[in-house]
Structures are given as structure tokens and as C-alpha cells.
N, C-alpha and C positions, 0 to 999 in steps of 0.2 A: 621374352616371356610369352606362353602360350598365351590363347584366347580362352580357355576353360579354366586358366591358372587366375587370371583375371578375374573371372565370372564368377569363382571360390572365393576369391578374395575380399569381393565387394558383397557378397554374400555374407561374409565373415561377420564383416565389418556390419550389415544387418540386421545380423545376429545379437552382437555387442550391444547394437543400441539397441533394441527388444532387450536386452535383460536391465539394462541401466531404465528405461522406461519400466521395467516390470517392479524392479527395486524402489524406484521413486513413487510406483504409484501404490505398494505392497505398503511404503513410510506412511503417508497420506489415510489408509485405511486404517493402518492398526492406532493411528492417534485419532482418526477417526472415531473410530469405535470406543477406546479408553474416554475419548470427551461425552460419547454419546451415554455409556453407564454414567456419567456422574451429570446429564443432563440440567436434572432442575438446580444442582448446582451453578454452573455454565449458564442458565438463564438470569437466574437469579441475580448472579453477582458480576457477571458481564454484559451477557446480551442485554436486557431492559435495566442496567444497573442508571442506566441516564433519565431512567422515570421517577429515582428519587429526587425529594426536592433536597437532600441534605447530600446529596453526589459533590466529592471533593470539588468539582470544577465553579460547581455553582457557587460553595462559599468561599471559594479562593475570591472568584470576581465579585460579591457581595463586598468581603471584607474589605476588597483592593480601591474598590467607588466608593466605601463609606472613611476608607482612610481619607479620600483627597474631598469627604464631603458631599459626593455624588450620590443623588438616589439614584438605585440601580431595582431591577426587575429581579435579580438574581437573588434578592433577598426575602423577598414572598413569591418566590416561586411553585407556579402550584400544576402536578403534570398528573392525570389519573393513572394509577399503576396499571391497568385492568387494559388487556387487548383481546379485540374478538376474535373466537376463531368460527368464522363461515362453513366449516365445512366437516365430517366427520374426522375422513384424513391429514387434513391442514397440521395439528399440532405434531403427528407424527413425521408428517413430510416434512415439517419445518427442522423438525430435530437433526433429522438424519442430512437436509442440505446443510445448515448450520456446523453441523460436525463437520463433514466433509469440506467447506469451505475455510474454517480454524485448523483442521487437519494440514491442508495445503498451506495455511501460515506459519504454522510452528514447525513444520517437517521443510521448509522454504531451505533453511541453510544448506538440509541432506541433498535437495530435490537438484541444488548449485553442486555442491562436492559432486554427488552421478552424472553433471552435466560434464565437468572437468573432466573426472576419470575418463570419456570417452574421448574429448578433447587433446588431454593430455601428452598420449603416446604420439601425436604427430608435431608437437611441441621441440623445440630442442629445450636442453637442459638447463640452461637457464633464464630460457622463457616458462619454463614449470616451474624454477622455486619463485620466480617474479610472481610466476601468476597464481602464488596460493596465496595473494595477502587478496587480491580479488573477494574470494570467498567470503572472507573475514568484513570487509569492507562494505559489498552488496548484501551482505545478511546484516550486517550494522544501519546501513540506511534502511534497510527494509523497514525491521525491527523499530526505528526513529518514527519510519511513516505511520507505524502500528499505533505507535504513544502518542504522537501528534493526534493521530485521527479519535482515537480511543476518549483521549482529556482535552480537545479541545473543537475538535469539527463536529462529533457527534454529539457534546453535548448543547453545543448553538446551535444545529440543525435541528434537537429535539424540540429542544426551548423557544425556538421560533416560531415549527410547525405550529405546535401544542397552542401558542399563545396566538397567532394567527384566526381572525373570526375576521369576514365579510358582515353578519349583524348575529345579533345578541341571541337569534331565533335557532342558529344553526351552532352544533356542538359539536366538538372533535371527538370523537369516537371512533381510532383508527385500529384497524385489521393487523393480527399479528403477521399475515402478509407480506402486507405492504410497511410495516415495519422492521421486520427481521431483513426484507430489501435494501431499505436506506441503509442500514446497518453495513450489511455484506457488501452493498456498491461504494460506499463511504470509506470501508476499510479498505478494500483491496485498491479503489481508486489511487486514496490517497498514499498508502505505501508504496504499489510502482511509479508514482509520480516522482517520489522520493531515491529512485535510481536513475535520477535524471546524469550524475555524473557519470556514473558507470556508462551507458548509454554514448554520449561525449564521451567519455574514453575509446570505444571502440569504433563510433562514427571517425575519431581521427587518425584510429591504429590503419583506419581502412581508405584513411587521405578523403574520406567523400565532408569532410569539414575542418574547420584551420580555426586558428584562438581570433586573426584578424575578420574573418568571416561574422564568426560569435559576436564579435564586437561592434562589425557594421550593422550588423543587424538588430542591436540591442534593446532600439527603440521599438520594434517588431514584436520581438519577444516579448515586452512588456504588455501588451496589447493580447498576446496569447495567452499570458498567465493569468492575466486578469478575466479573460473569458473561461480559461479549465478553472480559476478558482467560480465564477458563476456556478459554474456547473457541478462541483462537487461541493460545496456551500450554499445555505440558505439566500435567497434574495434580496441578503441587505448588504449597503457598505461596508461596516464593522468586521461581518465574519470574511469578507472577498478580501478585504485589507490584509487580516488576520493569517491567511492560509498564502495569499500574493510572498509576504515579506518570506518567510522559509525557502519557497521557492524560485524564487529572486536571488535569494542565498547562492542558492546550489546551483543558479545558472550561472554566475560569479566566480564560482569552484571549479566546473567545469571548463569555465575563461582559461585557466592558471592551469586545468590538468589539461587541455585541449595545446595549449604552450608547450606543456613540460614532454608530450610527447611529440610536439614539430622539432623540438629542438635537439633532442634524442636522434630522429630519423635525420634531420641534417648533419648531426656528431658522426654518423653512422654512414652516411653517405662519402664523408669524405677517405 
């Protein structure tokens, strides 16, 4: 094969992924844009829906402490609806990041199928009908991360901030900002965390990890999920516990699929 036959080819190939990048990012805008007409919508009943005090989350846990007896906070919960905005632009910036970054959630499954399609052709054939439950599966956990973070991280990070005072002098009056922030770092955090097996899948399609490795190390891991839950959760025990156990879960899951593919590659080796 020539050297310019070569050069066309990986050109080609370039090419291919420019248009799958052009398509993925064309999904992204136009849900974009659809979220951004129905904005105060999309504020309203999503983005700051966790400054109600009456938001499912809060009387799921009100009613669940007062079953077993417990006062809970969650039942005079009290969060001001009202966020500043500092700046002329701010409300507007905010909209158009806000869409863009729900655009890139909802258009997520598309954004995996354009990844495949480019993927795909150098696949044999039935490593492509294997690898179309992939899709299905990482837009599942995605999707999991979404509802996790949605009903249960973001409303104990609200409820904590909000209720959080050094003394009685100083009021939380926080910046639509720096709360459309927590929001959009909260979300997106906690849904890619939630492809944790996918991830393990391919760490050990590609042998750089093994289910006995996962396993020696498991004390380790606990230790790291408890510092990423620090970090995408408020600063108390409760919600670190809260957000730990799921993904303890899925490091578990990973155990069994990081197996299920050694044992495959050994069936295969013989």
C-alpha cells in the first residue's frame, strides 16, 4: 500500500470523526436551545426545584424520622427561594450554560451511539452486536447518576448549605452563580461516577486490571470513595454514608464484571 494511500486513509478516518463530533455537538445544541425557550420552566421546576420546602425529597425524609419517631429538620425546613444575581449578564449566562450543560445530559445516549458508530467498523461482528447492549447500559447508569443526584445529593447539599450559620449575624444569601454551580458540578459529578462499571469493563478488556487486583485492593477503595463522596456531598457523615453505599455497589459490580471478562479472555485463549 502506498504512502499517500495511507495518508487518504487516515485522513478519511479524520474526517469520519469531524462529522460524528459535528453530529454529537449539533444533538447538544438543538436540546440546548429547546430547554433554553422553555427556560423559566427548566428553573422553576428543576434547577432551584430543591428551594422548595415541600420538594418530594424533604417529606419522603420528614415522614420516614417521624415514622420511627425521630425529629427531623426536614420537616420545618425552611430554604429562601430568592437568588442574586450580581451582574447585568449573569441571568442570561446562566440560562444559556444551564442549557448547554442539560443539553449534554439528555443528548448523552446520542453523544455514546456517534461514539460507537465510529468505533464500530473496526469491530468484528460479533463484537458489534455484543457491544450494542454497552449503549443501553452506560446511558442506564448515566441516567441512575442523574436521579440519584437530582432526589438525593442535591437536596442534602441544599439543605445543609442553607441551614449552615457560623453565628446568628450572618445570613445565607447565596448568588444564582454559585448555585446553578453546585447544581451543574453535583450533577455531572455524580452521574460519571455512576459509570464506574463501564470504566472496569474496559480497564479489563484492555488487561491493565483483573477482578483479584479489585479485590486486593478493596480496603483502598473504600478509602477513595469515601473522600470522592466528601467531595461531591455536603460535609457531614449522613450524606458521605449516603452517596458511599451506591457506589460501593457498583464497585462490587465491577468485581463480578472485571471476572466475567478474565474468564472469557482465558475460554478464548485456549
Amino acid at each position: 500500500m502506498s504512502e499517500e494511500h495511507k495518508e487518504m486513509s487516515f485522513l478519511g478516518h479524520l474526517e469520519e470523526l469531524r462529522w460524528h463530533l459535528v453530529r454529537s455537538t449539533a444533538a447538544i445544541f438543538i436540546v440546548a436551545i429547546v430547554l433554553f425557550v422553555f427556560q423559566k420552566t427548566v428553573y422553576t421546576e428543576f434547577i432551584i426545584a430543591h428551594t422548595k420546602s415541600d420538594f418530594i425529597t424533604y417529606r419522603f425524609f420528614c415522614e420516614m424520622f417521624s415514622h420511627f419517631g425521630v425529629q427531623s429538620d426536614f420537616c420545618s425546613i425552611k430554604i429562601p427561594s430568592s437568588l442574586q444575581s450580581l451582574s447585568p449578564t449573569q441571568q442570561l449566562m446562566s440560562s444559556i450554560w444551564i442549557s448547554l450543560i442539560l443539553g449534554f445530559i439528555l443528548a448523552f445516549p446520542y453523544i455514546l451511539w456517534e461514539m460507537w458508530r465510529f468505533i464500530a467498523p473496526g469491530l468484528h461482528k460479533t463484537e458489534r452486536n455484543k457491544s450494542k447492549g454497552f449503549l443501553f447500559i452506560a446511558s442506564l447508569l448515566f441516567f441512575i447518576g442523574v436521579l440519584f443526584s437530582f432526589y438525593v445529593i442535591m437536596p442534602m447539599s441544599v439543605s445543609f448549605f442553607y441551614g449552615y450559620q457560623i453565628s446568628d449575624s450572618i445570613v445565607n444569601n447565596f448568588t444564582l452563580d454559585s448555585y446553578t454551580s453546585l447544581f451543574t458540578n453535583t450533577m455531572l459529578g455524580v452521574s460519571l461516577v455512576f459509570e464506574l462499571p463501564v470504566v472496569i469493563y474496559f480497564l479489563s478488556k484492555l488487561g491493565l486490571i483483573t477482578p483479584s487486583f479489585l479485590r486486593k485492593y478493596r480496603k483502598h477503595s473504600l478509602v477513595l470513595v469515601l473522600i470522592l463522596s466528601a467531595i461531591i456531598t455536603p460535609p457531614d457523615v449522613a450524606s458521605q454514608v449516603i452517596v458511599s453505599i451506591p457506589i460501593l455497589i457498583l464497585y462490587e459490580i465491577g468485581i463480578y464484571i472485571s471476572g466475567f471478562v478474565e474468564k472469557r479472555r482465558l475460554k478464548n485463549a485456549k
